[in-house]
ZAVEXKE-921176 format. One record per residue (C-alpha): residue number from 1; residue in one letter; x, y, z. Coordinates in steps of 0.2 Angstrom, whole numbers. Example, Ala and Ser with C-alpha at 12.3 -4.5 7.8 and 13.67 -1.06 7.14 Angstrom:
ZAVEXKE-921176
REC   i aa     x     y     z
REC   1  A    62   -22    39
REC   2  S    68    -5    36
***
This chain:
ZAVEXKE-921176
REC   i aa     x     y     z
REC   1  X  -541    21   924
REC   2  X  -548    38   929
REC   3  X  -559    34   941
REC   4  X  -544    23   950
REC   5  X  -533    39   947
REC   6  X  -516    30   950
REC   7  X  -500    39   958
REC   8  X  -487    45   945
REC   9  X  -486    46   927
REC  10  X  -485    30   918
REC  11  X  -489    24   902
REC  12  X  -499     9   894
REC  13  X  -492    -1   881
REC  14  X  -506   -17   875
REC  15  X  -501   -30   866
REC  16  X  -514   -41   855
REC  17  X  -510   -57   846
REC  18  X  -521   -70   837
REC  19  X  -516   -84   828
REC  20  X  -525   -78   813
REC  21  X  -516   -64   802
REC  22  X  -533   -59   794
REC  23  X  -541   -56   811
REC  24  X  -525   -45   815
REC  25  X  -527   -36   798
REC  26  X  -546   -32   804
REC  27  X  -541   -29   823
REC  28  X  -527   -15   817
REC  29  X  -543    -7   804
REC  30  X  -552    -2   823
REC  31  X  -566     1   813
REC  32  X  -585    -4   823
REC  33  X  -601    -4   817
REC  34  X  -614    11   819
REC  35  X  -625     3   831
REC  36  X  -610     2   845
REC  37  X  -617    19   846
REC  38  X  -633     7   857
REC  39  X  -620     2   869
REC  40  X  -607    16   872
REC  41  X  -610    31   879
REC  42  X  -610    48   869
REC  43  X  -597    55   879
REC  44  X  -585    41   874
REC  45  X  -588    40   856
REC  46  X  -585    59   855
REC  47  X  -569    56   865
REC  48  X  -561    38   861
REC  49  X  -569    37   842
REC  50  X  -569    47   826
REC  51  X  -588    45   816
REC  52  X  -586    38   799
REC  53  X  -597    32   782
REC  54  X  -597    16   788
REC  55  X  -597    16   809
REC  56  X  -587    23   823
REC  57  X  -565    20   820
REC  58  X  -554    19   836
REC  59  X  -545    38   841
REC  60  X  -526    40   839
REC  61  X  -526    41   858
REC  62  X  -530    24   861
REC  63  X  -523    16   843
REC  64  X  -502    22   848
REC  65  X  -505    12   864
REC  66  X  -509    -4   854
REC  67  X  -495   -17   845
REC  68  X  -504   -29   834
REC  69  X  -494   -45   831
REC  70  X  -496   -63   825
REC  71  X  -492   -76   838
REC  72  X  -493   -94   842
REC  73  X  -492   -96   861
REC  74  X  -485  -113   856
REC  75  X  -472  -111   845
REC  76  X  -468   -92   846
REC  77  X  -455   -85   859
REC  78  X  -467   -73   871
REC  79  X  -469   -58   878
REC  80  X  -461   -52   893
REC  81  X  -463   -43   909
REC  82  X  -480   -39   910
REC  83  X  -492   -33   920
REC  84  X  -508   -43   915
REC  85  X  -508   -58   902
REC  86  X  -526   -58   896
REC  87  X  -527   -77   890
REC  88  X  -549   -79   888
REC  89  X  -556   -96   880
REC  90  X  -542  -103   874
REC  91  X  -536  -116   886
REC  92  X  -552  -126   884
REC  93  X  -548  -130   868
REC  94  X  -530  -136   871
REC  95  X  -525  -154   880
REC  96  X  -519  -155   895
REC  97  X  -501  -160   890
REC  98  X  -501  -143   882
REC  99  X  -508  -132   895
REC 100  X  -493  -139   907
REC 101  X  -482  -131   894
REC 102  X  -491  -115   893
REC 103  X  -496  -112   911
REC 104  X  -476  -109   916
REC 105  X  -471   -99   901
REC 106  X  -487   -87   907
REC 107  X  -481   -87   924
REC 108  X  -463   -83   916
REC 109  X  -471   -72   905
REC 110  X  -480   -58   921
REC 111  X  -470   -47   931
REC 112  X  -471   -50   950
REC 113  X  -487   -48   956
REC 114  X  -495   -49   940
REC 115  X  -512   -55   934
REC 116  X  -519   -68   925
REC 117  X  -534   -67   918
REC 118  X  -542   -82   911
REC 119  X  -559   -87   903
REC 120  X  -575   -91   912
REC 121  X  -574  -110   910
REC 122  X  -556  -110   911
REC 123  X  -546  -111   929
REC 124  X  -529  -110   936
REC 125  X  -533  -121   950
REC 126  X  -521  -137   945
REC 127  X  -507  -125   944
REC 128  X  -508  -119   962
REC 129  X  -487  -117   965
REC 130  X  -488  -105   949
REC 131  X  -504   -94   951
REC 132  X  -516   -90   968
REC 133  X  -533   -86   965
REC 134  X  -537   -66   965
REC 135  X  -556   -67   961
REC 136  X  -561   -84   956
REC 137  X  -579   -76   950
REC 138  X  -570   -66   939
REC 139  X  -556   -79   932
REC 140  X  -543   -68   939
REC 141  X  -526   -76   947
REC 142  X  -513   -68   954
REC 143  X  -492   -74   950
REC 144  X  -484   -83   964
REC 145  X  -470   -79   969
REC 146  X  -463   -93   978
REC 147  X  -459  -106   964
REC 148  X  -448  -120   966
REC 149  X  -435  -122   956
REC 150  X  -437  -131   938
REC 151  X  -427  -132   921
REC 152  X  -425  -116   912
REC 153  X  -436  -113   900
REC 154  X  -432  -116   880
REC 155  X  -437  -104   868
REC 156  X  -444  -104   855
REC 157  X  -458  -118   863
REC 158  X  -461  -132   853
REC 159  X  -472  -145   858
REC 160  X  -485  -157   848
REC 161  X  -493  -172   859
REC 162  X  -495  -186   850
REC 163  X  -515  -191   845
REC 164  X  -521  -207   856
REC 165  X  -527  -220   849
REC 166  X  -517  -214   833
REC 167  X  -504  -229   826
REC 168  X  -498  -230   809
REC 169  X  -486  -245   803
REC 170  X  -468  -235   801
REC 171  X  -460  -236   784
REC 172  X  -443  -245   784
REC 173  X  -429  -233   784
REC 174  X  -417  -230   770
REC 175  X  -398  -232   775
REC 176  X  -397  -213   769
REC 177  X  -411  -208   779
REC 178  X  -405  -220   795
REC 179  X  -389  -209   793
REC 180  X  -399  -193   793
REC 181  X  -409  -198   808
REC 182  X  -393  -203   819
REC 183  X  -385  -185   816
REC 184  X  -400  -177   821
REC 185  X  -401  -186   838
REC 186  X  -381  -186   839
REC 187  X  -382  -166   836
REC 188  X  -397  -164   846
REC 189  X  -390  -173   862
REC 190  X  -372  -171   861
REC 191  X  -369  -154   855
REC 192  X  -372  -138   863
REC 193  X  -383  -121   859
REC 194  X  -383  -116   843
REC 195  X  -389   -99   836
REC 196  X  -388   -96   817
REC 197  X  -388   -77   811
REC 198  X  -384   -64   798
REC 199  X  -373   -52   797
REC 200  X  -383   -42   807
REC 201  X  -387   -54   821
REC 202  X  -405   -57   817
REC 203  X  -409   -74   822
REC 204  X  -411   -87   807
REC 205  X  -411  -104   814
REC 206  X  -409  -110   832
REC 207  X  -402  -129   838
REC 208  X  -402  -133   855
REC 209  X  -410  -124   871
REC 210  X  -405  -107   874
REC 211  X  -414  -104   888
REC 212  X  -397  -101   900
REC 213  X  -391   -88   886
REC 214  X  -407   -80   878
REC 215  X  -422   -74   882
REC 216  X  -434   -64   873
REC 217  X  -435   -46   874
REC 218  X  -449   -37   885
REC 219  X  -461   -30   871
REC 220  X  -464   -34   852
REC 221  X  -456   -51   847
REC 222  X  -438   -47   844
REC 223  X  -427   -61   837
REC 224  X  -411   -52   835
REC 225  X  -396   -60   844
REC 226  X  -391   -44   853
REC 227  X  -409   -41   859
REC 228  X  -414   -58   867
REC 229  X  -394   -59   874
REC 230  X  -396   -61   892
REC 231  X  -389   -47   904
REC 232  X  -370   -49   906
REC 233  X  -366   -56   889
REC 234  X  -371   -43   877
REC 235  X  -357   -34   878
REC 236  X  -343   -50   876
REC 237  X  -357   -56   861
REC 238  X  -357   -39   852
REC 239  X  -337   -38   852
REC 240  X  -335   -54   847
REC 241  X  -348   -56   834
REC 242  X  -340   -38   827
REC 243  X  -323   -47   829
REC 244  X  -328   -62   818
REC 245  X  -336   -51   806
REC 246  X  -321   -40   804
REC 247  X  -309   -55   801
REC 248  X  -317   -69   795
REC 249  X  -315   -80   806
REC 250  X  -317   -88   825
REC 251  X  -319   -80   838
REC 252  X  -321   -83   857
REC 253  X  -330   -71   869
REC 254  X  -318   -67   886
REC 255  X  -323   -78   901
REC 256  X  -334   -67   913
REC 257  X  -342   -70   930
REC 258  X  -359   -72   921
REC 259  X  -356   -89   914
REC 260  X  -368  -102   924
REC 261  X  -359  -116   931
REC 262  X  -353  -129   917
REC 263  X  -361  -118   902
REC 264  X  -351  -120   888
REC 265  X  -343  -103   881
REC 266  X  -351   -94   868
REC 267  X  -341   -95   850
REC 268  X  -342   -85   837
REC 269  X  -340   -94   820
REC 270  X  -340   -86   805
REC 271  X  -346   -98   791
REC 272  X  -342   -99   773
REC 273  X  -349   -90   759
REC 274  X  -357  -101   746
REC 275  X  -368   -95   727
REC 276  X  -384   -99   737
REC 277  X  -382   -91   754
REC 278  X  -377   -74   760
REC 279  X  -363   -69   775
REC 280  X  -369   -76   792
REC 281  X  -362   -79   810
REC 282  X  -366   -95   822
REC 283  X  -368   -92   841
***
């Protein structure tokens, strides 16, 4: 960044995931062999790197700028706001059913005018009302900002396509598990959002698409209800959740101008204690 010397004081904050906790564990060491000393000048080992028995280990400086975490872009909620999502070789390996989800939650994910940067096999090209090519040499894309408008976005993301040319002869259903199945459509289609939480609003189960009243906070993956709350309901949430707390009982968050059209209003439940399960709230 020196040499671009930008206007003002700012900070850089990187975020690294893998899928693998082990390679997280060994990406957090920061530890490189000697012979890096081959490819980095002596000026930079001196200044970003502290010499060691074994090799070279990253500096403090560049280490507090650096939050390790394990993710599944799939499954897990993202990060948020950010200037450049750095997404290299890994789409090649993913089918095309789920690159159309991930393609929009990057998108969601960048600030205005941010970057993507994808591998060298890898191209944004058939998401062209998403991302405009920045360098196409250099697998670099830039956000649009002109999107039209699509279904909000559910979080966490969850999506498995099913294997071609996979069939397998379905079992006949018990009348027990017949019933189970008919709830779990019933609840899935005919009742709203649902968040389960503790006592201290930290997110346990989810049912429904929350997309309209959470989002997930801009940095580290936070899943506490108060963090991924969406401006304008945080404050109604907190009282009411502290309200239930405090009494045992329902409560419901005052109508406010943030409510989207024909959202249902957030309640506040407070559930029953039982040997097996501690305190908890559902949103």
């Amino acid at each position: 960044m020196e040499p671009v010397n930008p206007a003002g004081k700012f900070t850089l904050q990187i975020f690294a995931t893998d899928l693998d906790p082990d390679a997280i564990d060994k990406a957090r060491q920061g530890l490189y062999p000697a012979n890096i000393a081959a490819d980095i000048s002596p000026e930079r080992l001196h200044r970003f790197f502290i010499k060691e028995e074994n090799g070279y280990r990253v500096g403090k400086e560049i280490r507090e700028m650096v939050t390790f975490a394990t993710q599944n872009v799939i499954m897990d909620p993202p990060f948020t706001k950010l200037d450049i999502l750095i997404c290299r070789n890994l789409l090649i390996y993913l089918t095309p059913e789920l690159q159309k989800k991930l393609m929009p939650l990057f998108h969601y994910s960048l600030n205005p005018g941010g970057v993507l940067f994808l591998g060298s096999a890898e191209t944004a090209g058939t998401f062209a009302e998403l991302f405009a090519p920045l360098n196409i040499k250099s697998r670099l894309f830039l956000r649009r900002e002109s999107v039209s408008p699509c279904e909000p976005l559910a979080f966490p993301v969850s999506f498995a396509p099913a294997q071609q040319g996979f069939s397998k002869e379905q079992p006949m259903l018990k009348p027990s598990d017949l019933q189970s199945l008919a709830d779990q459509v019933l609840l899935q289609h005919f009742t709203p959002p649902a968040v389960l939480v503790n006592d201290k609003g930290d997110i346990l189960y989810i049912s429904g698409k929350t997309g309209r009243y959470l989002e997930p906070a801009a940095g580290k993956a936070n899943w506490n209800i108060f963090a991924m709350a969406r401006e304008g309901l945080r404050l109604d949430l907190s009282s009411a959740f502290q309200k239930a707390i405090r009494q045992k009982r329902r409560s419901l968050p005052r109508a406010s101008r943030w409510e989207p059209t024909a959202a249902p209003r957030p309640l506040i439940s407070r559930s029953r204690r039982s040997k097996s399960r501690r305190r908890c709230g559902e949103w």
